[in-house]
C-alpha positions as CSV (number, residue, x, y, z in Angstrom):
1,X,52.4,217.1,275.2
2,X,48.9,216.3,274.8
3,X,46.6,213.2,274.4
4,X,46.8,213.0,270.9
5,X,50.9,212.9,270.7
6,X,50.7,210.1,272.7
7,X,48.0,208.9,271.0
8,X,50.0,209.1,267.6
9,X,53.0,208.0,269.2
10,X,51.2,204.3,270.9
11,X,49.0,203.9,267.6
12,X,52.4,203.4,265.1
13,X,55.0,202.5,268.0
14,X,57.8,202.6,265.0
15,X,57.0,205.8,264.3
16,X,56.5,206.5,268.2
17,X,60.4,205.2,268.9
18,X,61.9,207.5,265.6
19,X,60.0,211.0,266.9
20,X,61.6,210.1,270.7
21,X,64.8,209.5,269.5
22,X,64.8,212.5,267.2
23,X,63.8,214.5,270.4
24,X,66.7,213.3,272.4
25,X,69.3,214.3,269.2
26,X,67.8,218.0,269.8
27,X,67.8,217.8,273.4
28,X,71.5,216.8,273.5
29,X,73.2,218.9,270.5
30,X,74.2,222.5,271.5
31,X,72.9,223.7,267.7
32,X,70.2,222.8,265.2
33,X,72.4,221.8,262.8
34,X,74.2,219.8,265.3
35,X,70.9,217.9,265.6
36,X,70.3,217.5,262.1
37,X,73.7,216.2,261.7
38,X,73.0,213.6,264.1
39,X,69.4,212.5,263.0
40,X,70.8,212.3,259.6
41,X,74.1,209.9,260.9
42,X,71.5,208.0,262.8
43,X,69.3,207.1,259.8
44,X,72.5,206.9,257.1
45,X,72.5,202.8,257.4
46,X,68.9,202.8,256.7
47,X,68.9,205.2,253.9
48,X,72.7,203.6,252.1
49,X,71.0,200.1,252.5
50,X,68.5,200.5,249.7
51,X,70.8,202.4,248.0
52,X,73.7,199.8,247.9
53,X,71.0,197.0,246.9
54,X,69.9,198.9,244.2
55,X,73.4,199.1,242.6
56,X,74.0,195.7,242.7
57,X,70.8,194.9,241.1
């Protein structure tokens, strides 16, 4: 890692936190898809949210 990903990563510390978690997911799971299973159960509340308030509406 160079200066600028930690430049990116301090300059939108929201974004910073979602790339390190994403990071560990890949570090952890055995398989890709593994991973991309588990980034996509992590951000399921934030993406049904929306979706749930625009049904009631």
């Amino acid at each position: 890692m160079g200066h600028y990903t930690f430049a990116i990563l301090t300059a939108i510390p929201r974004l910073g936190l979602i790339i390190i978690c994403n990071v560990e997911f890949v570090m952890i799971a055995d398989s890709p898809a593994l991973a991309c299973g588990l980034i996509v159960a992590s951000m399921f509340p934030a993406l049904i949210f929306p979706l749930i308030l625009l049904g009631v509406q």
